[in-house]
Backbone as numpy.savetxt, mean C-alpha at the origin, in Angstrom:
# Nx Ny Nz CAx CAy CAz Cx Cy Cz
4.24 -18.19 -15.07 3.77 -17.20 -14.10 4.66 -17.23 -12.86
4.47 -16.15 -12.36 6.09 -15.86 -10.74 5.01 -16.48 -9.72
5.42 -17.35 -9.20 5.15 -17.81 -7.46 5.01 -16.85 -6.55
5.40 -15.43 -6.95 5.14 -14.16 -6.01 3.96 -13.55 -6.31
3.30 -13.72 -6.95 1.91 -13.25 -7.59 0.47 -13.42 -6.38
-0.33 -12.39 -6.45 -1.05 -12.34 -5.20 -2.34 -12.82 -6.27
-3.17 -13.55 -5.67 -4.74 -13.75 -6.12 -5.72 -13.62 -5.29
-6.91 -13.02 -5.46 -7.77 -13.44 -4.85 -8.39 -14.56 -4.80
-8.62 -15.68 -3.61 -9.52 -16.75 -3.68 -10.48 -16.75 -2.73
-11.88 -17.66 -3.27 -12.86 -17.46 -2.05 -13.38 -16.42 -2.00
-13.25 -15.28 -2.19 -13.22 -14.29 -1.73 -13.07 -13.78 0.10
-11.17 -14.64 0.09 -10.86 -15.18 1.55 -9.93 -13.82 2.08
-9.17 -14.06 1.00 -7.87 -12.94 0.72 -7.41 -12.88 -0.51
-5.93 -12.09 -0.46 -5.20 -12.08 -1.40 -3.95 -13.07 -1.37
-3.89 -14.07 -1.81 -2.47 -14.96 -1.30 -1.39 -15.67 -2.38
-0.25 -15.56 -1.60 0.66 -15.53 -2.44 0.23 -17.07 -3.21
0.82 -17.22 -4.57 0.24 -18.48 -5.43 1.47 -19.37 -4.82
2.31 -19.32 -4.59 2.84 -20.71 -3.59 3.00 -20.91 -2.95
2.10 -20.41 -2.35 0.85 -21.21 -0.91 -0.21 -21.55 -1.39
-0.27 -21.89 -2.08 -1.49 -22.44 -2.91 -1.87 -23.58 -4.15
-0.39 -23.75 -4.42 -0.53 -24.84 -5.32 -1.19 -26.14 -5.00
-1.77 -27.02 -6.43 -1.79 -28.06 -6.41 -3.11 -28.63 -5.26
-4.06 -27.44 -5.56 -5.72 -27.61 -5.07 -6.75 -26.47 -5.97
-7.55 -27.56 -5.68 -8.89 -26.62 -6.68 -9.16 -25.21 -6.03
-9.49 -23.95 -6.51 -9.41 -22.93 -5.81 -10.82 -21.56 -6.99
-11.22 -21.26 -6.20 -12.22 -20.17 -6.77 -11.63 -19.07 -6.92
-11.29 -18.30 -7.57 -10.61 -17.11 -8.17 -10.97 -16.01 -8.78
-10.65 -14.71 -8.59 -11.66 -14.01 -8.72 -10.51 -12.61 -9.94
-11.31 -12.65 -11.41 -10.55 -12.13 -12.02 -11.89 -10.92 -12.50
-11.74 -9.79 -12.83 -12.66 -8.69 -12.90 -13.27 -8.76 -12.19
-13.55 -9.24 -10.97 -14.60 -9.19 -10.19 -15.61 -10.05 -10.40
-15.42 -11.48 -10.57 -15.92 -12.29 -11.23 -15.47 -13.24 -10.43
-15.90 -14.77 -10.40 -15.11 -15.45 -9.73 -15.37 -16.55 -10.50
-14.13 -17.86 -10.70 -14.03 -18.62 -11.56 -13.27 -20.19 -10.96
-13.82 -21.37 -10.97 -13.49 -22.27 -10.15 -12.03 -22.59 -11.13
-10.92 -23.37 -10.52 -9.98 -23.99 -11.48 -10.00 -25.41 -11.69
-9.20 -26.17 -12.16 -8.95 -27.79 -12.73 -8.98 -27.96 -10.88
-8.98 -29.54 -10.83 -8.16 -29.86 -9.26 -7.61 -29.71 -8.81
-6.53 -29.34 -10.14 -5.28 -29.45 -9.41 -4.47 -27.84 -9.39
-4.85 -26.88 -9.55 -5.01 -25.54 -9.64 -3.82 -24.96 -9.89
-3.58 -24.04 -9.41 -2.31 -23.70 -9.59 -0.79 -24.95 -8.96
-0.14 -25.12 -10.45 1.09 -26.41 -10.11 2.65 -25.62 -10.62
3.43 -26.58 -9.81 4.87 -26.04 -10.35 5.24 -27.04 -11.52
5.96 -26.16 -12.74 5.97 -27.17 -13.69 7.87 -26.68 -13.83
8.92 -26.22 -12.88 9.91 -26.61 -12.82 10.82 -25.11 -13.03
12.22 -25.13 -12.61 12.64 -23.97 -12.84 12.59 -22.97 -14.07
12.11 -21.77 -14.29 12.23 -21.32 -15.85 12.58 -20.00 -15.45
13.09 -19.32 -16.92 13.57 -17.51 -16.85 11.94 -16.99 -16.57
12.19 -15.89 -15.83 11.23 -15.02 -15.36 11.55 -13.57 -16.13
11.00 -13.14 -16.58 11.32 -11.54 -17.50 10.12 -10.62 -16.42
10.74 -9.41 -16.27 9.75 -8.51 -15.12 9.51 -7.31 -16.57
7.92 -7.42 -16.70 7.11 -6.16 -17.60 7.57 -4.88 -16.72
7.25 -3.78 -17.14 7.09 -2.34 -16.48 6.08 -1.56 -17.20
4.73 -1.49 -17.06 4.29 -0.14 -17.82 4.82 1.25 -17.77
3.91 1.69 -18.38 4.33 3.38 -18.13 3.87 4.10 -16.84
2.86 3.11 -16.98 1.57 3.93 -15.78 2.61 3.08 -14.11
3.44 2.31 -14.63 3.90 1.69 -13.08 3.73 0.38 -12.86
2.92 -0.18 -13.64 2.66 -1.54 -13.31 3.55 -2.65 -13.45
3.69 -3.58 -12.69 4.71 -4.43 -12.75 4.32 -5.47 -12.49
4.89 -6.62 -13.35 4.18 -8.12 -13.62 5.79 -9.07 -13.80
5.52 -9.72 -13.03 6.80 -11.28 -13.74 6.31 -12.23 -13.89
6.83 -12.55 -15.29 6.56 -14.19 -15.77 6.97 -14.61 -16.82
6.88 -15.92 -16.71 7.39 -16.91 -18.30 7.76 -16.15 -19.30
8.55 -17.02 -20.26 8.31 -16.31 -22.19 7.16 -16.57 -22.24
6.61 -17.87 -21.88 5.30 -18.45 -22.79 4.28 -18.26 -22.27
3.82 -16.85 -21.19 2.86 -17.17 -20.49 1.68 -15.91 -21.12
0.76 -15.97 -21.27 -0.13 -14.79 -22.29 -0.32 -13.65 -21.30
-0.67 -12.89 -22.02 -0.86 -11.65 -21.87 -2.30 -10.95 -22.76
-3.55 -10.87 -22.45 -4.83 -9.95 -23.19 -3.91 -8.33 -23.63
-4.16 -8.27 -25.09 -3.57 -7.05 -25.58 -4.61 -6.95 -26.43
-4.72 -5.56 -26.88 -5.69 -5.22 -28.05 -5.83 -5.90 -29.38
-5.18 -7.00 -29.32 -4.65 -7.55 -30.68 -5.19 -9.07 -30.40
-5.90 -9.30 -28.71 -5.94 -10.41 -28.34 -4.66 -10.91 -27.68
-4.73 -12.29 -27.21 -3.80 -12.81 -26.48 -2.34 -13.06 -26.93
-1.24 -12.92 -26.08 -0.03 -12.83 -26.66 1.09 -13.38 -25.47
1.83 -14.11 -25.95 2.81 -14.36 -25.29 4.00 -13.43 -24.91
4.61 -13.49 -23.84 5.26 -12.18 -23.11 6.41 -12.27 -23.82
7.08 -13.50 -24.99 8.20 -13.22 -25.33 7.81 -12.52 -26.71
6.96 -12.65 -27.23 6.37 -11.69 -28.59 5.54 -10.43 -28.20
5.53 -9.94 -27.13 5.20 -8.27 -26.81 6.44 -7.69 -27.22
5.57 -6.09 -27.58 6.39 -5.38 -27.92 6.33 -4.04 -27.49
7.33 -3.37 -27.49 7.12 -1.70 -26.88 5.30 -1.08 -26.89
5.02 -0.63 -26.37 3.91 0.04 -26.68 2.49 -0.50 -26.75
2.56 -2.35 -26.46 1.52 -2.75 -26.27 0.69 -2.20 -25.30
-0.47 -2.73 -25.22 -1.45 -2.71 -24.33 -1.91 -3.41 -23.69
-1.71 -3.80 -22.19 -2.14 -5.03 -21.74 -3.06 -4.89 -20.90
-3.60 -5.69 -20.53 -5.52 -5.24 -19.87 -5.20 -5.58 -18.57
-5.59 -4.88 -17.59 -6.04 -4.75 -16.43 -7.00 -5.41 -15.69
-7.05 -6.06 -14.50 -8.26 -6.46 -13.89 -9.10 -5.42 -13.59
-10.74 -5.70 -13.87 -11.27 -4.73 -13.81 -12.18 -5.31 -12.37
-11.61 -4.16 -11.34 -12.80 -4.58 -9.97 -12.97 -3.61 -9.41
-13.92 -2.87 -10.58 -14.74 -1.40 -10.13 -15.40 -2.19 -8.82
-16.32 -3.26 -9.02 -17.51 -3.81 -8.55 -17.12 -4.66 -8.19
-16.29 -4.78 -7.34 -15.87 -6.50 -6.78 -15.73 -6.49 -5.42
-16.75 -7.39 -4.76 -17.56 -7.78 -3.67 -16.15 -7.42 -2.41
-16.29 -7.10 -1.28 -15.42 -7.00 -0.41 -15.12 -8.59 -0.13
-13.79 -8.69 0.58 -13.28 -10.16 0.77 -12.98 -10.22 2.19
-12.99 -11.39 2.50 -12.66 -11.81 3.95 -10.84 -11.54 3.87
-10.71 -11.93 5.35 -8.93 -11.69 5.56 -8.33 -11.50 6.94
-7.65 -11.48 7.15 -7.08 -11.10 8.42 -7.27 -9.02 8.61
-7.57 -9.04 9.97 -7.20 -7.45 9.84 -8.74 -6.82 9.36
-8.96 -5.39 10.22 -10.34 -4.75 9.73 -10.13 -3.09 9.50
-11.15 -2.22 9.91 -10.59 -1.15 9.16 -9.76 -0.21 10.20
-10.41 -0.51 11.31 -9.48 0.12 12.32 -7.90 0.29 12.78
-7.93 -1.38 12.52 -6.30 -1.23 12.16 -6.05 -1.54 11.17
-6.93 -1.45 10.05 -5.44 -1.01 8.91 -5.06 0.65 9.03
-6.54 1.33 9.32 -5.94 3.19 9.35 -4.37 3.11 10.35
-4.77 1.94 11.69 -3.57 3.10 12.44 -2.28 2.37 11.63
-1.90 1.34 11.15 -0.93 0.83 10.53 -0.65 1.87 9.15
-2.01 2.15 8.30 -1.29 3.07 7.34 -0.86 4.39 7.87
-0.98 5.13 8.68 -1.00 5.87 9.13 0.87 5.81 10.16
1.04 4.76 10.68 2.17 4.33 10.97 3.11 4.57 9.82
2.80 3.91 8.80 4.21 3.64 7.95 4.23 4.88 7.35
2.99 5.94 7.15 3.22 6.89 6.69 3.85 7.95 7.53
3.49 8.01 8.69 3.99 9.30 10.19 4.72 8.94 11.09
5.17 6.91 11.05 5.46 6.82 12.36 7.05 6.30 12.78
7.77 5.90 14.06 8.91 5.37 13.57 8.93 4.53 14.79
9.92 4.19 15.29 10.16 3.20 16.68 11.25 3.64 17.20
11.05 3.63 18.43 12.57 4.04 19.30 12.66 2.79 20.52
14.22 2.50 19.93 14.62 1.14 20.99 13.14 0.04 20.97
12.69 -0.27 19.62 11.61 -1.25 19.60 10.30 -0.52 19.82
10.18 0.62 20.30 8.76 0.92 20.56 8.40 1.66 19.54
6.75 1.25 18.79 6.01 2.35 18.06 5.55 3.63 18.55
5.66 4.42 17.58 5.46 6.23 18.01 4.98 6.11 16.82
3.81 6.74 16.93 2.99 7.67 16.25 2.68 9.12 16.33
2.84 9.89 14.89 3.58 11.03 14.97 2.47 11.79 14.27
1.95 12.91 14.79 0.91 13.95 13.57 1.37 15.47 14.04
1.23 16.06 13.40 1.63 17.81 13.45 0.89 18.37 14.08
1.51 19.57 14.67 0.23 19.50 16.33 -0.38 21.18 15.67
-1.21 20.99 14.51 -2.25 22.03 14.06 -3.96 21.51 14.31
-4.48 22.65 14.01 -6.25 22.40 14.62 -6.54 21.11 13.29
-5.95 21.78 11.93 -6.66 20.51 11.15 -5.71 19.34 11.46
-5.77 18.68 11.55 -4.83 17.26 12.35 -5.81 16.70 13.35
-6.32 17.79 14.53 -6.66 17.38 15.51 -7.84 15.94 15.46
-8.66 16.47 14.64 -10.12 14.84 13.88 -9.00 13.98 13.79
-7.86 13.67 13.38 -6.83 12.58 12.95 -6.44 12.22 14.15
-6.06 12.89 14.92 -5.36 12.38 16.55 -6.72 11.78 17.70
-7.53 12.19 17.11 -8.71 12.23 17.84 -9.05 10.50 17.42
-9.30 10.84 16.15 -9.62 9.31 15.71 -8.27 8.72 15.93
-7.15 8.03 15.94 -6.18 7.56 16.48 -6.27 7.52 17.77
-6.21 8.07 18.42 -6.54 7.65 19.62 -7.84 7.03 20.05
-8.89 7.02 20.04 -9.75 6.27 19.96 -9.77 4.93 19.85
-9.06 4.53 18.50 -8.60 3.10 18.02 -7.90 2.83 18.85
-6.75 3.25 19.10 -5.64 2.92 20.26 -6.54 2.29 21.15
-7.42 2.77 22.07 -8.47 2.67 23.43 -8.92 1.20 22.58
-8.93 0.96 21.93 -10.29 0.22 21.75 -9.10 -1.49 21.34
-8.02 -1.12 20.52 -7.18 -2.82 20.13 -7.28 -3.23 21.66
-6.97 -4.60 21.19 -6.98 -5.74 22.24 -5.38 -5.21 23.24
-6.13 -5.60 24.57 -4.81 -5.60 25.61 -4.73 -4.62 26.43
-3.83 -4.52 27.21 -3.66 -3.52 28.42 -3.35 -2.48 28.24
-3.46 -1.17 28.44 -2.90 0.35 28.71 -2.29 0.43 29.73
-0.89 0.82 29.76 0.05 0.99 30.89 -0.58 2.25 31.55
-0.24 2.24 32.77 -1.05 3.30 34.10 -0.46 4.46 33.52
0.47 4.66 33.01 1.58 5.76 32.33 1.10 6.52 31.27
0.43 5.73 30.63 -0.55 6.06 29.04 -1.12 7.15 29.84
-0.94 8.51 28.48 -1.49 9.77 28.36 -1.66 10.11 27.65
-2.07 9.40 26.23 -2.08 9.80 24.65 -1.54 10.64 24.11
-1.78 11.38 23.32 -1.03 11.89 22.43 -0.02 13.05 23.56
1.05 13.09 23.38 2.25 14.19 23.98 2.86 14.99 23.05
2.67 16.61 23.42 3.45 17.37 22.66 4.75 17.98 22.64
5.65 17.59 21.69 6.88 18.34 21.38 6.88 19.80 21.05
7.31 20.06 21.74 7.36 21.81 21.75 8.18 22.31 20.69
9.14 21.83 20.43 10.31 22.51 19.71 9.93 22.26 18.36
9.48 20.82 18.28 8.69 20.85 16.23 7.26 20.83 16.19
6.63 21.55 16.82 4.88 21.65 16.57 4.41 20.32 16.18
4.94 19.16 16.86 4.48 17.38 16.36 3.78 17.18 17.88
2.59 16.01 17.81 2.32 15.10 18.54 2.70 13.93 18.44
2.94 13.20 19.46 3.22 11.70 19.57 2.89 11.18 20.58
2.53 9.65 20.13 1.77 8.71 20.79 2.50 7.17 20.51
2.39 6.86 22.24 3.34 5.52 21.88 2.88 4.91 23.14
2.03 3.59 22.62 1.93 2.40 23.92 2.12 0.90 23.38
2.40 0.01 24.05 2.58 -1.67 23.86 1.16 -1.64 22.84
0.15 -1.54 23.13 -1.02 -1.78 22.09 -0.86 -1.49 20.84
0.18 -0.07 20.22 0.24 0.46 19.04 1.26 -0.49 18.95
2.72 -0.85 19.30 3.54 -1.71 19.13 3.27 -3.12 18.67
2.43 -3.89 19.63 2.16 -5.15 19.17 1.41 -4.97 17.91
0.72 -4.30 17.38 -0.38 -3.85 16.51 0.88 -4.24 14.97
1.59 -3.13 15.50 2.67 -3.55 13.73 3.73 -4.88 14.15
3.64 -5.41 15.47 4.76 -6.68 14.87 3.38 -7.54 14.51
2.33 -7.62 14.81 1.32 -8.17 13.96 1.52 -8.44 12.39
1.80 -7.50 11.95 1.62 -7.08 10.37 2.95 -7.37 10.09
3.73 -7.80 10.79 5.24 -8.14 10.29 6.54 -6.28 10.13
6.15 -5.13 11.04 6.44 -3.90 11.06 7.51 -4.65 11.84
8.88 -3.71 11.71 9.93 -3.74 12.91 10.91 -3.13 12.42
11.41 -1.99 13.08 12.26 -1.01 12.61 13.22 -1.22 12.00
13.51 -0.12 11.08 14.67 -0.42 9.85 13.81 -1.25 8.63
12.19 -1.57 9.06 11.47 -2.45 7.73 9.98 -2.15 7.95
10.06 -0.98 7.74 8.53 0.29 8.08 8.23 -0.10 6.53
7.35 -1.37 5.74 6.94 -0.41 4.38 5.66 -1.44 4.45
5.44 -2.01 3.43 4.04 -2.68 3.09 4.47 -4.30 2.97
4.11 -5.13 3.78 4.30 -6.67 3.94 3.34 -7.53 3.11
3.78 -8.74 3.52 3.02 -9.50 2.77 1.56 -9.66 3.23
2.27 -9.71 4.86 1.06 -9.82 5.82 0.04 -8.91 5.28
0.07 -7.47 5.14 -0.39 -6.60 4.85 -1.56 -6.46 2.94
-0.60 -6.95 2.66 -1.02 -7.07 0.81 -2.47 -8.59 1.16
-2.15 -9.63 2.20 -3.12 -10.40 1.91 -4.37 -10.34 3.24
-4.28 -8.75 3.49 -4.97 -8.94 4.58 -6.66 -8.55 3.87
-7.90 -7.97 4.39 -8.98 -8.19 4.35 -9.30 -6.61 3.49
-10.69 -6.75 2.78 -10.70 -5.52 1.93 -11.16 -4.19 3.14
-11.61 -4.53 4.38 -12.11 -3.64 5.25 -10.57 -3.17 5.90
-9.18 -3.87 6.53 -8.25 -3.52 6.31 -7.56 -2.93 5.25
-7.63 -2.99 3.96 -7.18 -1.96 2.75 -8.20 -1.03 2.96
-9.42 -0.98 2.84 -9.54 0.48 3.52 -9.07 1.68 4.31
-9.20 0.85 5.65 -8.39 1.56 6.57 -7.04 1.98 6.14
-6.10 1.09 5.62 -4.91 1.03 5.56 -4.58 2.22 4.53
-4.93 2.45 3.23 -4.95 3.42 2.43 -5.77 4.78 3.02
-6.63 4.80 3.66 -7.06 6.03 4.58 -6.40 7.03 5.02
-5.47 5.98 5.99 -4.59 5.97 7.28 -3.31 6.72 6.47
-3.04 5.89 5.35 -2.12 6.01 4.51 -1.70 7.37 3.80
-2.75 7.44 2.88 -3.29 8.78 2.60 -3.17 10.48 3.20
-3.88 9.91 5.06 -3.95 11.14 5.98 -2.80 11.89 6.51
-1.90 11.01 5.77 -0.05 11.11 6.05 0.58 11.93 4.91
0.72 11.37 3.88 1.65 11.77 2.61 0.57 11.89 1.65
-0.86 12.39 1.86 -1.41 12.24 0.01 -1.53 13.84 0.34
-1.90 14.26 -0.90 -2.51 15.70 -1.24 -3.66 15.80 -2.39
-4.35 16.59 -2.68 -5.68 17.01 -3.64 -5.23 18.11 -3.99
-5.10 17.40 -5.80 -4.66 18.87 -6.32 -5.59 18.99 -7.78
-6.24 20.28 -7.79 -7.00 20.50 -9.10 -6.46 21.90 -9.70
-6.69 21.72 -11.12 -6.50 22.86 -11.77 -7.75 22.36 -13.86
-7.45 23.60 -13.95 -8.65 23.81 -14.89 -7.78 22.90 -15.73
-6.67 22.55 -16.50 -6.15 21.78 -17.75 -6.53 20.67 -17.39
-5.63 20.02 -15.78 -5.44 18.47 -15.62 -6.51 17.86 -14.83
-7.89 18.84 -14.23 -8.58 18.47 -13.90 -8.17 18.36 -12.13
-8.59 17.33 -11.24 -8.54 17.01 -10.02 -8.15 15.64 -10.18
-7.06 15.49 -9.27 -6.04 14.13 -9.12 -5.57 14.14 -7.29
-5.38 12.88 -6.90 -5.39 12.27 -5.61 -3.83 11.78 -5.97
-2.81 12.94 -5.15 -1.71 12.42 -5.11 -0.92 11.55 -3.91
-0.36 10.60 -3.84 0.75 10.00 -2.69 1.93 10.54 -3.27
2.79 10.61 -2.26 4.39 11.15 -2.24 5.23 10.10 -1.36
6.08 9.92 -2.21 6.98 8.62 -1.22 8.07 8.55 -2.10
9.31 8.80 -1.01 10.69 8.69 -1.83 11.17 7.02 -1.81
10.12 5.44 -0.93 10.08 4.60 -1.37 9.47 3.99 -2.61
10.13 3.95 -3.92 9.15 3.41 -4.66 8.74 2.28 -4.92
9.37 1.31 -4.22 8.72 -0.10 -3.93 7.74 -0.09 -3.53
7.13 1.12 -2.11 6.00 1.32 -1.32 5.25 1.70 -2.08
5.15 2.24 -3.32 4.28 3.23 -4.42 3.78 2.35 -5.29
4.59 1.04 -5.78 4.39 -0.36 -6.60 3.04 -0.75 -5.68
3.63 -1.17 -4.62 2.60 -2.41 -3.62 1.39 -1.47 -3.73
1.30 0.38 -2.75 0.02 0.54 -2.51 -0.84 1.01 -4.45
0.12 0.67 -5.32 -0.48 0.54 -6.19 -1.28 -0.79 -6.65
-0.67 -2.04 -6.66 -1.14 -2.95 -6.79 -2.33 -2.86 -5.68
-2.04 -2.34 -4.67 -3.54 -2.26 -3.55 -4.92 -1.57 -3.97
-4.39 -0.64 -4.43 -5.88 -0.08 -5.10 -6.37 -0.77 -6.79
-5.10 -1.51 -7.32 -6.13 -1.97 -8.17 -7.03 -2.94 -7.96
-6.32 -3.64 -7.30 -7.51 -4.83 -6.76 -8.76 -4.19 -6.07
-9.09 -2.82 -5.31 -10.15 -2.31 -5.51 -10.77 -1.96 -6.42
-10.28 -1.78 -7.75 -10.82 -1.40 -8.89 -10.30 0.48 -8.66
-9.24 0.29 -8.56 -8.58 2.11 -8.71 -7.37 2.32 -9.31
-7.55 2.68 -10.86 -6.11 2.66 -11.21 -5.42 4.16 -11.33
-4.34 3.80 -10.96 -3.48 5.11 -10.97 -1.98 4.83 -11.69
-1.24 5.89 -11.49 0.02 6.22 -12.39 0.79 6.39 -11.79
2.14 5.90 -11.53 3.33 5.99 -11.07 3.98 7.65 -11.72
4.52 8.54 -11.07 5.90 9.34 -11.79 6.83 9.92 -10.52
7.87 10.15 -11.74 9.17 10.48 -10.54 8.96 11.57 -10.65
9.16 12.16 -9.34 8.93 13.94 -9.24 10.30 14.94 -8.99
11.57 14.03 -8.43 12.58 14.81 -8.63 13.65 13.77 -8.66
14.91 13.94 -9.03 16.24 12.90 -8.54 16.34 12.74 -7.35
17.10 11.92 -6.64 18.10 12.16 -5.58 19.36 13.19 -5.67
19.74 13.79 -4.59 20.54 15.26 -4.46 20.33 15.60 -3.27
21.18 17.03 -3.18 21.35 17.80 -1.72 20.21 18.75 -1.78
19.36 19.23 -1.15 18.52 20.31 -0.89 19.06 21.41 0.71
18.29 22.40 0.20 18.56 23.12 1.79 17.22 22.53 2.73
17.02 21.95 3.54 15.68 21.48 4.67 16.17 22.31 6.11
14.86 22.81 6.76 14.86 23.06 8.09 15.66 22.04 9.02
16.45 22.51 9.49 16.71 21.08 10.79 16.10 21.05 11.81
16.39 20.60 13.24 15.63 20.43 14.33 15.34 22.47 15.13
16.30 23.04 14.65 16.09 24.15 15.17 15.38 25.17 14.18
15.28 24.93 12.84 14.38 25.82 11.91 15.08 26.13 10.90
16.55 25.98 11.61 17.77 26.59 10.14 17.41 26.40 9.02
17.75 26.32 8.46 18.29 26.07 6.65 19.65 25.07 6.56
19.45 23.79 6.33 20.89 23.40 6.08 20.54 21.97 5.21
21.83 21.99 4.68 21.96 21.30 3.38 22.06 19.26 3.73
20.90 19.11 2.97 20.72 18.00 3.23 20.73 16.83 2.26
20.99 16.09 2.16 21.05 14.66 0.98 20.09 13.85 0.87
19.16 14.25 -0.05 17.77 13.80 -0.51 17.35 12.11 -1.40
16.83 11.50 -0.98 16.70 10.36 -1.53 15.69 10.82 -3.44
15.69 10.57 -4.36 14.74 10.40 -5.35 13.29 10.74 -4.65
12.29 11.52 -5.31 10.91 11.69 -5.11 10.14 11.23 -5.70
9.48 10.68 -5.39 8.40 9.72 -6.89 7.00 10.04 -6.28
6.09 9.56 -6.98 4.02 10.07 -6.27 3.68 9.18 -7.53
2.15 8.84 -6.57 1.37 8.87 -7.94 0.09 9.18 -7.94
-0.67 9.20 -9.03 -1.90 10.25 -8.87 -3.20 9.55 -9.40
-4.15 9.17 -8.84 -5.53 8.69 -9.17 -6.20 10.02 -10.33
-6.69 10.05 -11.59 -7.27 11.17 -11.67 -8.28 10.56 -13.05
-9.55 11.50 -13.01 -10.03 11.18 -14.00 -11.13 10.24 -13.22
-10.90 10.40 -12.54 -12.35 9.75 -11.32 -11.72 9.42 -9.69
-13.20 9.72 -9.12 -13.02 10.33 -7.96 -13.71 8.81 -7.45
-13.12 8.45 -6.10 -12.97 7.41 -5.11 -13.90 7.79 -4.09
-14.50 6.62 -3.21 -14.48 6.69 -1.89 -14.24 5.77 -1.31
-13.14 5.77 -0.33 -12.65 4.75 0.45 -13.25 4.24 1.71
């Protein structure tokens, strides 16, 4: 098994397994929780690591010899084969967990990595200055008022840019807020800090997340599906692994290559721009509440 692997214990957090070796530990697999030996998770010495990929997105590293639940029963990862099936934790029903972090700030943090950026070190938070937005700026600011610490005499919340119909909002409180979480420009995505923080923070955080880059799209064939859009797909892995541990599984797909497109620039033009890969993925086939 990879030393990078997140578990729930206690129902404390999610933490990486080497920080954890080599003590008895309560563990929580379907939503279930299960004590280990004494000596719990141990290192038993350097070995090859092989990284799985499903179809649906999922991504796992570990051993040849380490099992895997498949429809066939248990199987070792060097005798899988194309097309298996490997089982999922199931935590439709699994109790909220303690952690660092609550729901307030995980929204403005997801909400950050999804809208926001930093200039010369400072956080800005960014929303489109239309009536539906406004409940979003409203609630953001609010939170702002309320984290720990001072408001500079200067603070005037949200400020509008005239020239791109955007609001923005930027004080030391929103700043300290993401070097908290390990945020610092040029490394806007999902941390560790973040992956082992509290289930009332993954709330927020996917909310926040969401109120940025998701969309709701139904039609009579494919039904109604909860899409994210992110040309990071590392960021699409993690907030995937995030909702399964709520018990929410979804599907990775790429939605276009990387290439040139024509995009608006700062003045409205049309001009030709160099596009990173598009990828999303889509909850569907049951409906959430976060």
């Amino acid at each position: 098994m990879s030393l990078l692997l997140f578990v729930v214990v206690n129902y404390a957090a999610h933490i990486l397994i080497k920080n954890i070796l080599n003590q008895q530990l309560n563990i929580v697999l379907d939503g279930n929780e299960y004590s280990t030996t004494e000596k719990g998770f141990f290192y038993t010495g350097n070995r090859s690591v092989y990284k799985i990929t499903t179809r649906e997105g999922y991504i796992i590293e570990a051993t040849p010899n380490h099992q895997f639940m498949t429809d066939e029963g248990w199987v070792a990862l060097e005798n899988l084969e194309i097309a298996d099936k490997l089982r999922l934790n199931k935590h439709e029903n699994i109790k909220p967990w303690d952690g660092e972090g609550n729901y307030n700030e995980g929204y403005v943090v997801g909400h950050f990595i999804g809208d926001g950026t930093y200039n010369k070190n400072n956080a800005i938070l960014s929303c489109w200055g239309t009536n539906e937005t406004k409940h979003i700026r409203d609630k953001l600011l609010g939170i702002v008022y309320e984290l720990p610490g001072e408001l500079s005499s200067s603070f005037r919340g949200w400020q509008y840019i005239n020239d791109r119909n955007e609001y923005r909002l930027s004080c030391n409180k929103l700043t300290n807020l993401t070097y908290k979480y390990n945020l610092k420009q040029y490394h806007k995505t999902i941390t560790d800090i973040i992956e082992e923080s509290s289930y009332e923070f993954y709330r927020g955080f996917i909310q926040g997340l969401f109120d940025t880059d998701g969309t709701v799209s139904s039609n009579k064939e494919k039904g109604c599906s909860i899409r994210l859009n992110q040309s990071d797909k590392q960021m699409l892995i993690k907030v995937q692994r995030m909702l399964c541990r709520m018990g929410i599984r979804s599907t990775i797909y790429k939605r276009r290559n990387e290439g040139f497109r024509d995009l608006p620039d700062s003045n409205r033009d049309l001009k030709l721009y160099k596009c990173k890969s598009k990828n999303y993925f889509k909850n569907q086939k049951k409906y959430f509440i976060l």
